[in-house]
N, C-alpha and C positions, 0 to 999 in steps of 0.2 A: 320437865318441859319438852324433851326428844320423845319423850313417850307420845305427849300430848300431839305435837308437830305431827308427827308419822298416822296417829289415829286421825288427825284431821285431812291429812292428804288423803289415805285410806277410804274415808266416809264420802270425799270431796271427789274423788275419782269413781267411786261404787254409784253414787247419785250422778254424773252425768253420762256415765256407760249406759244406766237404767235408760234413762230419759233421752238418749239418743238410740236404743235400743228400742224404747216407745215408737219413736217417730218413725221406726222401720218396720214396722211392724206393718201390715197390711191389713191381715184378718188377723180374728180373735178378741173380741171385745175383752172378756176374761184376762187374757192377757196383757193387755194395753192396763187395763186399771191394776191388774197388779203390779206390774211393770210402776207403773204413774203412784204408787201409792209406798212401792219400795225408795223409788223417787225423793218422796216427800220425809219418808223414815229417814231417811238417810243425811235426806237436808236438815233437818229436827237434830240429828245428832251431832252436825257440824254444830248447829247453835248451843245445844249444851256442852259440846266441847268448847266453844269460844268463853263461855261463862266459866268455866273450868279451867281455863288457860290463864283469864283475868287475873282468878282469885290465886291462882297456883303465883303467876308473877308478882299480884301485887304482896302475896305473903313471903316470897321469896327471891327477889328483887331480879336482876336481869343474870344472864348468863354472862362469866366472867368473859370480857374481850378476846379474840384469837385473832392472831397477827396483826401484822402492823396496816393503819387505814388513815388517808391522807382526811383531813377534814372535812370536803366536800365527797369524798366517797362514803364516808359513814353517814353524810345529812343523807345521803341519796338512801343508802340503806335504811337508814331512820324511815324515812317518808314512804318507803317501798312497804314497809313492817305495817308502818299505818295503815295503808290504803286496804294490802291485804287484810290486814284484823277489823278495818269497817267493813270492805266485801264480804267476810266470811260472817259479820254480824246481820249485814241489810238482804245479802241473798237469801240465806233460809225465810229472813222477816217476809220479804215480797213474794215470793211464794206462797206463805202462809196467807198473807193478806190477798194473795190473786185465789187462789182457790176459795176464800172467805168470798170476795167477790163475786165469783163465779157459780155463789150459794151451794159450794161444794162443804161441809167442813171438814175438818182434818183432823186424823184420829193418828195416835201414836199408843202403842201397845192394848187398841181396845177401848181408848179413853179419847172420847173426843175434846177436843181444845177447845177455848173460847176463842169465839171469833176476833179477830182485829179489826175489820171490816162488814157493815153488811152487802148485801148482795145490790150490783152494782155493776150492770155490764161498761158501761161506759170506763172505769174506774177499774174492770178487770180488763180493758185493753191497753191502758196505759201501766198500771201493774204488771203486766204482761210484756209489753215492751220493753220496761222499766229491767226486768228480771232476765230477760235475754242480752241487754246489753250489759248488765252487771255480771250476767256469767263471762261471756268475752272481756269486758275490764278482768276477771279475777282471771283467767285463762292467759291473757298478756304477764299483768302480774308475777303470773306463775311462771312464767316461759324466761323474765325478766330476771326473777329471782334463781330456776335453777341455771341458769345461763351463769350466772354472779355465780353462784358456790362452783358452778365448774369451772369459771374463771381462776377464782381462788385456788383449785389444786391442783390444776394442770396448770396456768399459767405461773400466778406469783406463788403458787407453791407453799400457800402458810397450810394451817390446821383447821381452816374456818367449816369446812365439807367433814370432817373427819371429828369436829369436834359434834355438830347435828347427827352423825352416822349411829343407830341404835348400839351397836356395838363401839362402846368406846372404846379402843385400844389408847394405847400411851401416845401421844402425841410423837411426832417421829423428831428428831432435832433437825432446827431451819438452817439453812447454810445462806451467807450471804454473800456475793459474790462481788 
């Protein structure tokens, strides 16, 4: 699951560097579409990482608990997990479905995908909108949740940062004060 974690950040940061990358772009058609099409690569691979994540957790149940967490901070984490794991589900989707709209389709290694949607401007502006405000939810989110694991190692000090960390070292011993 830290594998998966880190390659979804990975993918999830590659895809909006692209596509803010895009937007600066001036000249160069060439480049905008490749730029817009790395984009999409990359949002694709969030989504079969999310399906990879499913099947990883539901075959191997949650990661054991790290430190100690008052009730209402683990709902809050609970519901944070969620929201992230629908963002990282519905954004690649509306993408996919705004370029379907857009009578663009979407090709991932060569193979174009079936559309979700057909072409449909009206329906590519609200998908459209739809998908920039879902990046900002996942972007909060985000800022939300690494804000929390900083919280946890700097302030309360457990193993929660260190336990997600690729490199697992030994957990250090907690001191209670």
């Amino acid at each position: 699951m830290v594998l998966f974690h880190w390659l979804t950040v990975l993918c999830v940061c590659v895809a909006a560097i692209l596509i803010l990358l895009r937007d600066e772009v001036v000249s160069g058609r060439d480049l905008k579409l490749w730029l817009l099409e790395g984009h999409r690569h990359f949002g694709l691979f969030v989504l079969a990482l999310f399906f990879i994540r499913v099947v990883v957790r539901i075959r191997t149940g949650k990661l054991a608990a790290v430190g100690r967490m008052s009730k209402p901070i683990r709902i809050v984490a609970a519901l944070t997990h969620i929201a992230l794991y629908g963002l990282l589900l519905a954004l690649p989707l509306l993408g996919w479905a705004l370029s379907n709209a857009q009578d663009r389709p979407v090709h991932l290694f060569g193979l174009t995908l079936p559309a979700l949607v057909g072409a449909d401007e009206d329906l590519a502006d609200s998908l459209q909108a739809w998908h920039i405000d879902a990046a900002w939810a996942l972007l909060a989110l985000v800022l939300l949740h690494t804000g929390a694991a900083l919280w946890h190692h700097f302030i309360v000090r457990d193993d929660v940062l260190r336990a997600m960390w690729p490199s697992r070292r030994a957990p250090r011993p907690t001191t209670h004060d």
